[in-house]
C-alpha positions as a LaTeX table, in Angstrom:
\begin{tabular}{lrrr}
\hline
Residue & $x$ (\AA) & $y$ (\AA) & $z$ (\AA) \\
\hline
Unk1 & 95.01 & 133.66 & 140.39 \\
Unk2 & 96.22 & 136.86 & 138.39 \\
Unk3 & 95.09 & 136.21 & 135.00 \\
Unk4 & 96.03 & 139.69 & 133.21 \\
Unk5 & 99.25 & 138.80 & 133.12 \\
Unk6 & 98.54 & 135.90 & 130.43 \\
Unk7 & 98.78 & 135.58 & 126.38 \\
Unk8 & 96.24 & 137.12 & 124.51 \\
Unk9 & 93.47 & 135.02 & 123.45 \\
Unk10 & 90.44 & 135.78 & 120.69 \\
Unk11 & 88.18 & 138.95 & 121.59 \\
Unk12 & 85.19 & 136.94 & 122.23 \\
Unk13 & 82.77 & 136.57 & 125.10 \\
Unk14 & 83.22 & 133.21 & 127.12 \\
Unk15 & 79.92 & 131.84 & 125.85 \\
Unk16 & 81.09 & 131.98 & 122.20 \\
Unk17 & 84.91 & 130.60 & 122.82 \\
Unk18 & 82.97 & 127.56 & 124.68 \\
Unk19 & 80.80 & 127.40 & 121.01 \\
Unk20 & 83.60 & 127.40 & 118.81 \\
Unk21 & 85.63 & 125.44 & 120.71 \\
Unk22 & 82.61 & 122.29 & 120.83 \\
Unk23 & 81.49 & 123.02 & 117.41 \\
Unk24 & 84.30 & 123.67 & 115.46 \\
Unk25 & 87.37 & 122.89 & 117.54 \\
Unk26 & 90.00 & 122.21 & 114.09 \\
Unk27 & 89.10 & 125.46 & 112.43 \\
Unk28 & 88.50 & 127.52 & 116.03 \\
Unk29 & 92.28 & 126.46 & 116.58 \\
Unk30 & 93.37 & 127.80 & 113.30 \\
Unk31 & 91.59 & 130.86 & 113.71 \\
Unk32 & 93.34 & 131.82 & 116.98 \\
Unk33 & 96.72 & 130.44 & 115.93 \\
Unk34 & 96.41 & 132.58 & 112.74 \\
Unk35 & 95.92 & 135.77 & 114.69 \\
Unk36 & 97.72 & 135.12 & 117.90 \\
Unk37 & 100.41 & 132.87 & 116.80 \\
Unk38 & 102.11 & 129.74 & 118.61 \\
Unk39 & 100.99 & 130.69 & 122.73 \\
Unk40 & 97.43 & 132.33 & 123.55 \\
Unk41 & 94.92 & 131.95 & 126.14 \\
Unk42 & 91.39 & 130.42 & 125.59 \\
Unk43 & 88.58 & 130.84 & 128.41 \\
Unk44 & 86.00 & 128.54 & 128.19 \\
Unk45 & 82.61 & 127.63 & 130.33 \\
Unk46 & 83.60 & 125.92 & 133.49 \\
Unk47 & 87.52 & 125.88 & 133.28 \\
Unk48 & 90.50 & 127.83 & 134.42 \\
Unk49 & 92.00 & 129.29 & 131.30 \\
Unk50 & 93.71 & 127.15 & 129.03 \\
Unk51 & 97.04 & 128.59 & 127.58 \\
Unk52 & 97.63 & 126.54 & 124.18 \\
Unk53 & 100.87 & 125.94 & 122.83 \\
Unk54 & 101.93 & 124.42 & 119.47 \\
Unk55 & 106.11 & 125.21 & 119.56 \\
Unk56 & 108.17 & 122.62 & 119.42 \\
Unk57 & 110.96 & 124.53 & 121.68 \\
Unk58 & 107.80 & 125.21 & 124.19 \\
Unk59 & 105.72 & 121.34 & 123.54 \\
Unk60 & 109.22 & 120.01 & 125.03 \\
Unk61 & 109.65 & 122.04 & 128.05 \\
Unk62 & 105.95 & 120.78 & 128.82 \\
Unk63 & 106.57 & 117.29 & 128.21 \\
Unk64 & 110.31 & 116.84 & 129.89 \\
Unk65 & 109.21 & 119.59 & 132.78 \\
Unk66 & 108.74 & 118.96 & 136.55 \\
Unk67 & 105.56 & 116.51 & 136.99 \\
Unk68 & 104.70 & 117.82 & 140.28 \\
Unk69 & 104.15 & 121.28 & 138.59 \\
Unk70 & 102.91 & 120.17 & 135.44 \\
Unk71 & 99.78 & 117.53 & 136.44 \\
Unk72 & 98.67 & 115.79 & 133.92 \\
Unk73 & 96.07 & 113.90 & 136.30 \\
Unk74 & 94.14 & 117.01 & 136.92 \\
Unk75 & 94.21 & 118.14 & 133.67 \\
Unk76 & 92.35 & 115.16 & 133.17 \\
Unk77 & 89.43 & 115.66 & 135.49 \\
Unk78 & 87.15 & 115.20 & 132.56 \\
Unk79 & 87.14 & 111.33 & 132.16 \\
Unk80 & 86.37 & 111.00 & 135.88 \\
Unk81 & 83.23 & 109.60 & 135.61 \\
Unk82 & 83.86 & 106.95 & 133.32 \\
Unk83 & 87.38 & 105.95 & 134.00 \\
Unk84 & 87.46 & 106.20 & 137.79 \\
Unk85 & 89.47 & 107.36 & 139.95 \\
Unk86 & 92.34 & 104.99 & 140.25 \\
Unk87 & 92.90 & 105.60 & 136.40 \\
Unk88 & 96.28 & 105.88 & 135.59 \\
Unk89 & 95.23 & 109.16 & 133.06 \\
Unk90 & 93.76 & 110.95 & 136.27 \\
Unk91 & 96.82 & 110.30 & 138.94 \\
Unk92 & 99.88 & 112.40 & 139.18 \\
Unk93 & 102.91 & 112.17 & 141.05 \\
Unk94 & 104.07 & 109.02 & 142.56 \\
Unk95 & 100.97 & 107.21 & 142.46 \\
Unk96 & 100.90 & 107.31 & 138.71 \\
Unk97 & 104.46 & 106.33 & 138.85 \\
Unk98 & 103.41 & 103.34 & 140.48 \\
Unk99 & 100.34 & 102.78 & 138.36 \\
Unk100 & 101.97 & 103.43 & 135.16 \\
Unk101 & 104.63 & 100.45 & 136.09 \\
Unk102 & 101.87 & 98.11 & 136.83 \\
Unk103 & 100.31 & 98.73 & 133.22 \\
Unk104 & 103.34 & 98.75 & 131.12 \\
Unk105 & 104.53 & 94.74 & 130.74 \\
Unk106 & 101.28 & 94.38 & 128.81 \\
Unk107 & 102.34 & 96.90 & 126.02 \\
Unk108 & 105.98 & 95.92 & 126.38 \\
Unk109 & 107.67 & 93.39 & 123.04 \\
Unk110 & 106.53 & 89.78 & 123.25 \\
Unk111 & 103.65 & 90.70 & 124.90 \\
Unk112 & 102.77 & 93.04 & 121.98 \\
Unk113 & 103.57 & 90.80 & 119.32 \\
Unk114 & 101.88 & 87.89 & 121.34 \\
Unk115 & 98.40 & 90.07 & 120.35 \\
Unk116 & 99.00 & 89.69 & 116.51 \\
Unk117 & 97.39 & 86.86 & 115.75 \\
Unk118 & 94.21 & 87.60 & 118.13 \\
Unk119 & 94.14 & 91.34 & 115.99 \\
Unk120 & 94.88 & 89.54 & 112.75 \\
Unk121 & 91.83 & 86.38 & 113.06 \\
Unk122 & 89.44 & 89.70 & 114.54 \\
Unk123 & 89.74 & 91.46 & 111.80 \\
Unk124 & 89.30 & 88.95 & 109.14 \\
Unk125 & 86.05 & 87.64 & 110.62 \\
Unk126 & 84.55 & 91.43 & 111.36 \\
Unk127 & 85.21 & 92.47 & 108.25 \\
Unk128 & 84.48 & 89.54 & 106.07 \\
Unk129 & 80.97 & 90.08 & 107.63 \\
Unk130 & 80.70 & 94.00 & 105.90 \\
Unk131 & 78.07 & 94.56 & 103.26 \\
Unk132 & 79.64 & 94.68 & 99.72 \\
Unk133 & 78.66 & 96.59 & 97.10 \\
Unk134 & 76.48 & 99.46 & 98.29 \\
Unk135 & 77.77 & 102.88 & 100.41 \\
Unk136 & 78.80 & 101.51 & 104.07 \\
Unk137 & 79.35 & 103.85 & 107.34 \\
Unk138 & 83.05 & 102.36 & 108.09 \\
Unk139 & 83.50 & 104.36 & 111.46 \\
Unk140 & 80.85 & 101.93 & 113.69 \\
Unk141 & 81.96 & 99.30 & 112.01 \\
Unk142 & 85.75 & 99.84 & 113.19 \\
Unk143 & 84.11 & 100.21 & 116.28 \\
Unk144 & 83.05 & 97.29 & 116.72 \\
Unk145 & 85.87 & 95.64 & 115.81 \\
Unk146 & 88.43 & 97.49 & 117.85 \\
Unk147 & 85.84 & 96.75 & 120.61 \\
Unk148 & 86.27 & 92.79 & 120.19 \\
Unk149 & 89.99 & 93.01 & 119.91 \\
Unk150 & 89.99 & 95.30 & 123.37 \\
Unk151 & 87.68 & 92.12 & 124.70 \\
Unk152 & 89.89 & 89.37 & 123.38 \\
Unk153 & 93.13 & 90.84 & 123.92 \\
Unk154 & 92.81 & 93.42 & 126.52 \\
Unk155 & 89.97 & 91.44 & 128.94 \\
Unk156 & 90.87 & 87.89 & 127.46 \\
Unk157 & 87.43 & 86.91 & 127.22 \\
Unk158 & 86.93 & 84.02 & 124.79 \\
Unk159 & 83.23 & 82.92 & 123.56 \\
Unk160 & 80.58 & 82.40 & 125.96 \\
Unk161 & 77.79 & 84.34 & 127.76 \\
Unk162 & 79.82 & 87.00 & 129.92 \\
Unk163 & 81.30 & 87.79 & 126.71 \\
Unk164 & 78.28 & 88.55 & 124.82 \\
Unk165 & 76.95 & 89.97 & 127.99 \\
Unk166 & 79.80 & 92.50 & 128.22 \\
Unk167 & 79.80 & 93.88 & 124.24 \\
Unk168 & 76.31 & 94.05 & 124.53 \\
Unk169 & 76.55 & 96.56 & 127.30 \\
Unk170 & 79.74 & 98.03 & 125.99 \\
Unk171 & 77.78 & 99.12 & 123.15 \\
Unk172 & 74.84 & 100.30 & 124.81 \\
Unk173 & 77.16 & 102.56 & 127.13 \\
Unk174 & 79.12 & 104.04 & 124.26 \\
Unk175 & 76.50 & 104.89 & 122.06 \\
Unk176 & 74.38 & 105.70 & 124.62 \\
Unk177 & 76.57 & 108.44 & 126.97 \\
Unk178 & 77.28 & 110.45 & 123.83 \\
Unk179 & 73.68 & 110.20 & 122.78 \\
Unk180 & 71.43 & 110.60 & 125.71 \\
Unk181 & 74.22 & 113.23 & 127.50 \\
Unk182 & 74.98 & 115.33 & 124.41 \\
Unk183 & 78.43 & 116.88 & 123.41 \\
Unk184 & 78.24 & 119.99 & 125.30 \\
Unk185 & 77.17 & 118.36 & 128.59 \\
Unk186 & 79.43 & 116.04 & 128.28 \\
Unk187 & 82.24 & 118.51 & 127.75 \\
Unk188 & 81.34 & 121.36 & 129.60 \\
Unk189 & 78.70 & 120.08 & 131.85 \\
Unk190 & 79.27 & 119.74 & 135.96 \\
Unk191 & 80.77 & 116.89 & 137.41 \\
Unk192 & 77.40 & 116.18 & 139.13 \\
Unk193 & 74.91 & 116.16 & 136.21 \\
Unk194 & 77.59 & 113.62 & 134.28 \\
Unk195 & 78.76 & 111.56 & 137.15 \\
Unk196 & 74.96 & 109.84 & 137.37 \\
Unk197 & 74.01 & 109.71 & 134.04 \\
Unk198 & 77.14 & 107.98 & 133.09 \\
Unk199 & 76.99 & 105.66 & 136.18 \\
Unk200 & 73.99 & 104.43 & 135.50 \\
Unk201 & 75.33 & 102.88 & 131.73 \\
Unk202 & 79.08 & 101.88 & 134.05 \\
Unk203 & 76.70 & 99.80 & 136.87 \\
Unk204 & 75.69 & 96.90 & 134.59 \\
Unk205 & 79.66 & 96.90 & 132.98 \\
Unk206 & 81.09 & 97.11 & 136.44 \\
Unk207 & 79.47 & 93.91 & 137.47 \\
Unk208 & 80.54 & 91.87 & 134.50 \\
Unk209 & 84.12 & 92.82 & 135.23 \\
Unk210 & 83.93 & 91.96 & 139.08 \\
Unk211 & 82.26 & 88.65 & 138.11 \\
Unk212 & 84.97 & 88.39 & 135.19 \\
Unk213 & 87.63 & 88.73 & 137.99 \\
Unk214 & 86.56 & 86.56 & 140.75 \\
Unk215 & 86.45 & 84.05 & 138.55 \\
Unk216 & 89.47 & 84.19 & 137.11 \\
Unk217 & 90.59 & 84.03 & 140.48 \\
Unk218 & 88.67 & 80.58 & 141.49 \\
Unk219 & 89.90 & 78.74 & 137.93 \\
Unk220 & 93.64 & 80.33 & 138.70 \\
Unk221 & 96.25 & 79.87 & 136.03 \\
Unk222 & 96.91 & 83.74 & 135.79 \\
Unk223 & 100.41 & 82.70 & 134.89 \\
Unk224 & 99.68 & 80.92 & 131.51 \\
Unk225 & 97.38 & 83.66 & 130.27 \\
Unk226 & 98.69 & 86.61 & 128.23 \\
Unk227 & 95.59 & 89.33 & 128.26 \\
Unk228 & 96.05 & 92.45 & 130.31 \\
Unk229 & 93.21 & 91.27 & 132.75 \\
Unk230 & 95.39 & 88.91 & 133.78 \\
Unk231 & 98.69 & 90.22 & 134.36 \\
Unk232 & 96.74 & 92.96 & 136.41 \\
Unk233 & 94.85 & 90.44 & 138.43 \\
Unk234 & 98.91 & 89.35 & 139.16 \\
Unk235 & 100.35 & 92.10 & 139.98 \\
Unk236 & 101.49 & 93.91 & 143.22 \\
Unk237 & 102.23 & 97.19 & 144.29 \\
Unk238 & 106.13 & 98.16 & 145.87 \\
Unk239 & 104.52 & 96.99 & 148.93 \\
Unk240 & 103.69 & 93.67 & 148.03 \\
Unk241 & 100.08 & 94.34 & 147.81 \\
Unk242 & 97.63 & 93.40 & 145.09 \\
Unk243 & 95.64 & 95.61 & 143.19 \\
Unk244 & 92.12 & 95.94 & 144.58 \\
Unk245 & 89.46 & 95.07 & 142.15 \\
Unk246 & 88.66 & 98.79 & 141.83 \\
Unk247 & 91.70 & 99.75 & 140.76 \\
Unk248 & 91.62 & 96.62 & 138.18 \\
Unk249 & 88.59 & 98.32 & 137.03 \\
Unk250 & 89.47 & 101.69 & 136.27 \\
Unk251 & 92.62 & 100.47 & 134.30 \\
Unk252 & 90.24 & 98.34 & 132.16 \\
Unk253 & 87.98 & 100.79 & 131.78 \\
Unk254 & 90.82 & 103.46 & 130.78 \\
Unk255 & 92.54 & 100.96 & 128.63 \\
Unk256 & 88.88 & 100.62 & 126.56 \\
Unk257 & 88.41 & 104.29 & 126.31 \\
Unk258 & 91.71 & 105.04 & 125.52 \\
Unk259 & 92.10 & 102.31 & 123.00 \\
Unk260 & 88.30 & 101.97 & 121.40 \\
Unk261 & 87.25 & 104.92 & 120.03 \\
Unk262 & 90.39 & 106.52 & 119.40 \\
Unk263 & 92.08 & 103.59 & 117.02 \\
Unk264 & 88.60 & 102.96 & 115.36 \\
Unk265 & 88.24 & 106.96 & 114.60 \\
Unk266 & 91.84 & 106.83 & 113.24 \\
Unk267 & 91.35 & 103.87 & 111.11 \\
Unk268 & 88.12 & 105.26 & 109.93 \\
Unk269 & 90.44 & 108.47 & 108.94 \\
Unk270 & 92.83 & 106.26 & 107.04 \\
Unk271 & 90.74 & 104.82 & 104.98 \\
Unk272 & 88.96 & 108.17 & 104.06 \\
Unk273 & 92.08 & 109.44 & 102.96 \\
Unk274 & 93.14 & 106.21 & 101.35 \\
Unk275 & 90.32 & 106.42 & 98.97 \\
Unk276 & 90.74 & 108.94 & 98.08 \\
Unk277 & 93.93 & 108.73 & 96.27 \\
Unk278 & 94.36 & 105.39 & 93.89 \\
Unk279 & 98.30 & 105.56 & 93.77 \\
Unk280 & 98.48 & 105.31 & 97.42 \\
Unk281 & 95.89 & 102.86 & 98.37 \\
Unk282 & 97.57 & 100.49 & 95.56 \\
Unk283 & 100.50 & 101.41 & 96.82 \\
Unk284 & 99.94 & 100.02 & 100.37 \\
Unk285 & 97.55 & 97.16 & 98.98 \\
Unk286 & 100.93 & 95.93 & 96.79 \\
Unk287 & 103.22 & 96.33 & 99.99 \\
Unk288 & 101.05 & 94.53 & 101.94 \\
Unk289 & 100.66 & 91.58 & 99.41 \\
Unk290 & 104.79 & 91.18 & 99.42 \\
Unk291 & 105.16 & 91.07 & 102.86 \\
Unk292 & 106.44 & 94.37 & 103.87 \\
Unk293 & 104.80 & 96.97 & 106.15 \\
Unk294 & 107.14 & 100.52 & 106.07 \\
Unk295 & 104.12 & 102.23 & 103.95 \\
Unk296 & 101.36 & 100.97 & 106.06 \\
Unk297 & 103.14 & 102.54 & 108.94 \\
Unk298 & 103.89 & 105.33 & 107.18 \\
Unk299 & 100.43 & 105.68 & 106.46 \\
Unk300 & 99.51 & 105.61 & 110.00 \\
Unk301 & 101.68 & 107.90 & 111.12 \\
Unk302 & 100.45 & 110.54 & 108.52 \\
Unk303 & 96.85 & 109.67 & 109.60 \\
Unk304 & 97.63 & 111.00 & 112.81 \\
Unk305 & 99.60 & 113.65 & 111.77 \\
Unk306 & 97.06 & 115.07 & 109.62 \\
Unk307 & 93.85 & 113.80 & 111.42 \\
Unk308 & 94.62 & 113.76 & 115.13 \\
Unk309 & 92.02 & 111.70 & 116.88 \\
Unk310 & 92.41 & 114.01 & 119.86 \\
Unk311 & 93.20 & 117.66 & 119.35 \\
Unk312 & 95.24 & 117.98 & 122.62 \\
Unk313 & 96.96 & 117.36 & 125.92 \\
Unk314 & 96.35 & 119.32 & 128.66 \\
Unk315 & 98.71 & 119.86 & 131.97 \\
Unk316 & 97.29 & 122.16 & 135.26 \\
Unk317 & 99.62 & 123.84 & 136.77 \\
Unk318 & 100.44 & 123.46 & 140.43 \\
Unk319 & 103.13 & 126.12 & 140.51 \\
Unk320 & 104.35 & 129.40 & 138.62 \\
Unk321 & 106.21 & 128.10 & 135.60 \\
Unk322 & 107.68 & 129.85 & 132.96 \\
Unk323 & 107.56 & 128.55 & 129.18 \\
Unk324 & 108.87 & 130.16 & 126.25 \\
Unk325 & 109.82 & 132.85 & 128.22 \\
Unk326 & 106.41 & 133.22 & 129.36 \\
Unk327 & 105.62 & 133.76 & 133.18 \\
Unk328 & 102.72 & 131.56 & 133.67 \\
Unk329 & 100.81 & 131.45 & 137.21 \\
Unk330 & 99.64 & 128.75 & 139.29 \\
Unk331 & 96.06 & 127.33 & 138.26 \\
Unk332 & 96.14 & 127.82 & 134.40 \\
Unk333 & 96.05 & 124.73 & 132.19 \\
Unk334 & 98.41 & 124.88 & 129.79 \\
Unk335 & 97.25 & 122.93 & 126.62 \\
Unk336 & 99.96 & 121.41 & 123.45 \\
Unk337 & 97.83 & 121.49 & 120.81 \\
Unk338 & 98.53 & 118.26 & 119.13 \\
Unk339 & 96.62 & 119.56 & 115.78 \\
Unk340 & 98.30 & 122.61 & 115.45 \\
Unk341 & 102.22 & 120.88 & 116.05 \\
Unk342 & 100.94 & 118.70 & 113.29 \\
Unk343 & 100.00 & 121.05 & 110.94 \\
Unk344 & 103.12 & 123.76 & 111.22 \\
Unk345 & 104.82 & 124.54 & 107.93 \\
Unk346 & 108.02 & 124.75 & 109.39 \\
Unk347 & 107.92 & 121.40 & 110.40 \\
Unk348 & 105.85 & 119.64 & 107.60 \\
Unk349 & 106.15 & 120.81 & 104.19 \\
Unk350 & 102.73 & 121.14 & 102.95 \\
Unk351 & 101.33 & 120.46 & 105.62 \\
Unk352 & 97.71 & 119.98 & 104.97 \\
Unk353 & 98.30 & 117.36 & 102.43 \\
Unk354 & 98.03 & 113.76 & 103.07 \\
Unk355 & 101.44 & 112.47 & 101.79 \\
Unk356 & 102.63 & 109.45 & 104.36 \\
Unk357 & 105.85 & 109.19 & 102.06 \\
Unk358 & 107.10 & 112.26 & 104.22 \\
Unk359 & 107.71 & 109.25 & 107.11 \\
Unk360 & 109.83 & 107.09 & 104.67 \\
Unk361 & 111.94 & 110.21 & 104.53 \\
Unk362 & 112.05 & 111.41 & 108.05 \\
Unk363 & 111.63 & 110.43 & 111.22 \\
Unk364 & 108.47 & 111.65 & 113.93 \\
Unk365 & 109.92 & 113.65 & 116.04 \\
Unk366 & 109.50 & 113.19 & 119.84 \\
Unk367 & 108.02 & 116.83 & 119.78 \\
Unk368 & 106.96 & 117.07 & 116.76 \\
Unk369 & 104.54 & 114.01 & 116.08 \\
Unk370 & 101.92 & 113.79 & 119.09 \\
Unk371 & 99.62 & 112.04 & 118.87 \\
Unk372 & 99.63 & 110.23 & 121.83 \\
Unk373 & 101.56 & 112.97 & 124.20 \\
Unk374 & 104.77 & 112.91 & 125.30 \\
Unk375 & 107.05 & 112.53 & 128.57 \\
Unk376 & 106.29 & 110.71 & 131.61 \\
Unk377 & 102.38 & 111.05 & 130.15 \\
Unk378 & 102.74 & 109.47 & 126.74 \\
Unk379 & 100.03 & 106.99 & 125.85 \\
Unk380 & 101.47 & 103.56 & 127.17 \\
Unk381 & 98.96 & 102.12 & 124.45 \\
Unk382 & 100.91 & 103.86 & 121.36 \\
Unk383 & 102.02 & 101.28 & 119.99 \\
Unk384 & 99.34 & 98.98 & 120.54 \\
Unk385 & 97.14 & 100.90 & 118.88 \\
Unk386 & 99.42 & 102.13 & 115.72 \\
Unk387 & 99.93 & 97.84 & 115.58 \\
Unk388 & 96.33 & 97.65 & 115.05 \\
Unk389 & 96.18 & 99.86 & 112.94 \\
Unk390 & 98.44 & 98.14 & 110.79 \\
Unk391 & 97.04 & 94.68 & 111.31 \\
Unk392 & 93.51 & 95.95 & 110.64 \\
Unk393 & 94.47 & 98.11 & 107.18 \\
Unk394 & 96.63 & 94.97 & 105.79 \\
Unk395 & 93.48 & 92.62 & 106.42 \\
Unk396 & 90.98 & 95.36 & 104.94 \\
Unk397 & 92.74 & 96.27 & 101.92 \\
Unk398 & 93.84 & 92.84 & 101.09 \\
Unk399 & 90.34 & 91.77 & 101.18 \\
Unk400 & 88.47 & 94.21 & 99.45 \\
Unk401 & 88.52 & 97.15 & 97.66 \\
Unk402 & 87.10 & 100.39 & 99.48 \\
Unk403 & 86.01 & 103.14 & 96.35 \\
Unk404 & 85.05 & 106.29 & 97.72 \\
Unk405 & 81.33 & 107.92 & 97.22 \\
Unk406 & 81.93 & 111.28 & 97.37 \\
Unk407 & 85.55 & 112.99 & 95.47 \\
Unk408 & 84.86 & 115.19 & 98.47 \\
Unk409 & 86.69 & 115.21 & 101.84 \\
Unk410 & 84.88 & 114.68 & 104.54 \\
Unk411 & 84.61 & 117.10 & 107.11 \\
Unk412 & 85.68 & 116.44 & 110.55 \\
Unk413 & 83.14 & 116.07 & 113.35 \\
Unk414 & 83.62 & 116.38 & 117.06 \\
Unk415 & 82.27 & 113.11 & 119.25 \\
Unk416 & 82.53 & 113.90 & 122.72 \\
Unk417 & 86.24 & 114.26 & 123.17 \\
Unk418 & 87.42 & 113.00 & 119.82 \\
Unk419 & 87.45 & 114.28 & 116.47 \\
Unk420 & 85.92 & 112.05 & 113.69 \\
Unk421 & 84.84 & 112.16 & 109.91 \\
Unk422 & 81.64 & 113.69 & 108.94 \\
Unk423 & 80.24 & 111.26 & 107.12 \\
Unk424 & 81.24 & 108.01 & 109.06 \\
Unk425 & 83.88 & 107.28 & 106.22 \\
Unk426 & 81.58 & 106.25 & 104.26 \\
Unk427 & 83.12 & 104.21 & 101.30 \\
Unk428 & 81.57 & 100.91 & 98.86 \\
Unk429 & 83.54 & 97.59 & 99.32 \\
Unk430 & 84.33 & 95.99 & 96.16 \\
\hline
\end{tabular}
């Protein structure tokens, strides 16, 4: 691959773009975009270069351009060992076509709404059981209660032992990965010192969901249950095939990783910026109270405008391309920034200011607002998780009031591939 001929990128040695980029990845972004402006060229321990790109004009062509040049799958590679490889996040081409149609009537209408109340009576008992009164970490609690709406609505599990069984280990495996592995080997580190380490916390889940499955099978009535489990356990390929239980795996898998940690981490961010500004958070709290809901989605959509759970999207290219009038070669990744979009002046006025009133007054725009991609490769989950996130903010602000401890902002903090606040949004319930 000729790699002369791409954008400039920051005059620093590999080992210290890798640094910034783990430690720091917000302000490491700024820093380059300040200097290099909206296209330049990161090179970073174990990759092919990485191109980023924060136009609008230049986001689109990536999101409406060829698939078969611009693979999403591979630019992926990452999540391999946890997701698997029948994951609809690491296929390109026509088998995510197919995939992608066998995951969507979940997230489709009256299936969505269907998950409402399940969301609604989580929520209320989680939080009803959060300490009052004294400074609380909100960030794993949200965890844990996106984690029993994923196991209610997602796996359909109900009370019993399998269901304790499986949060139990679901626990264990998320804390435990980013603990035990450590951010930069789980980042940077090669596929073959992650792909045991992480296996070993997947073996125990893996056999819960198997178990889950065949007897779901034995019982039958798939038909007259609404989780996702289910309507995979249904489904068939163009061929008429089922889905093998692997491949029933890996979705459920990527559906919990893609819809866990990233909605907790964004409803942690909500309420740290909530807090932190009385008129709004009585704002929404008064909304909620009459029945309405445009501010609390307003306020979500600023949340991740502002505070994008995941800085980016990445696409490998398969073939020359040229964006923005840029020649680009085979074998680069070329990288929308999703932060940097959010945060362009031109776009947003003020744009590091938490104001979710800007969404009563315009509309996201496709390229614009991305926080959950775009094109053929835009989360299928997006609006099950900005749902939650409404369900989830009425029930904790109609509950309780959250004061902050600190008139400080807390500082952002990367977890593995996310982006989280420093201080666990830590808040006192009243």
């Amino acid at each position: 691959m000729t790699v002369d001929v791409l954008p400039p990128g920051p005059r620093l040695p590999i080992a210290a773009q890798s640094a910034a980029w783990t430690l720091r990845p917000w302000e490491f972004m700024d820093y380059c975009a300040a200097r290099l402006g909206d296209m330049f060229t990161l090179r970073l321990i174990g990759q092919e270069p990485w191109v980023m790109v924060s136009h609008p004009d230049v986001v689109k062509e990536v999101f409406t351009g060829p698939p078969e040049v611009l693979h999403a799958g591979e630019g992926n590679r990452i999540l391999l060992p946890v997701v698997g490889a029948n994951s609809v996040l690491l296929l390109d081409d026509e088998a995510h076509r197919e995939q992608r149609r066998l995951l969507m009537p979940p997230f489709r209408g009256s299936h969505l709404a269907a998950y409402a109340d399940t969301m609604a009576a989580v929520a209320k008992d989680e939080i009803a059981k959060w300490p009052r009164g004294e400074p609380v970490r909100l960030h794993p609690l949200l965890q844990l209660l996106t984690l029993e709406i994923i196991l209610r609505a997602v796996f359909g599990l109900s009370e019993g032992a399998r269901l304790d069984a499986l949060r139990a280990e679901l626990v264990r495996t998320i804390t435990g990965v980013i603990a035990k592995i450590g951010q930069l080997t789980l980042v940077f580190g090669p596929q073959r010192v992650r792909e045991p380490v992480i296996g070993r916390y997947l073996r125990r889940i893996d056999r819960l969901l198997y178990a889950e499955m065949a007897e779901r099978r034995r019982t039958g009535h798939l038909d007259e249950r609404g989780d996702v489990l289910s309507m995979l356990l249904q489904a068939r390929h163009g061929d008429g095939r089922p889905l093998a239980d692997v491949e029933i795996r890996d979705e459920l898998i990527t559906v919990l990783v893609a819809g866990h940690e990233t909605t907790a981490s964004a409803l942690a961010w909500a309420v740290e910026r909530l807090v932190r500004d009385p008129g709004y958070q009585a704002r929404l709290t008064d909304e909620i109270r009459a029945g309405g809901h445009e501010f609390v989605d307003a306020t979500v959509k600023e949340t991740l405008r502002l505070r994008p759970v995941l800085s980016l999207v990445a696409r490998q290219l398969k073939a020359p391309i040229e964006l923005g009038g840029v020649p680009l070669p085979a074998g680069v990744t070329v990288v929308p920034s999703i932060y940097l979009m959010h945060r362009r002046p031109d776009i947003y006025e003020d744009p590091t200011r938490f104001r979710p009133e800007r969404f009563l007054e315009q509309r996201a725009g496709t390229y614009t607002w991305i926080p959950f991609g775009g094109g053929v490769r835009r989360c299928l989950g997006a609006a099950f998780a900005e749902y939650e996130m409404r369900v989830v903010l009425s029930e904790l602000f109609t509950s309780c009031t959250p004061r902050p401890t600190s008139e400080r902002s807390e500082p952002s903090r990367r977890r593995a591939i996310t982006q989280v606040p420093g201080r666990g949004a830590t808040v006192v319930l009243g």
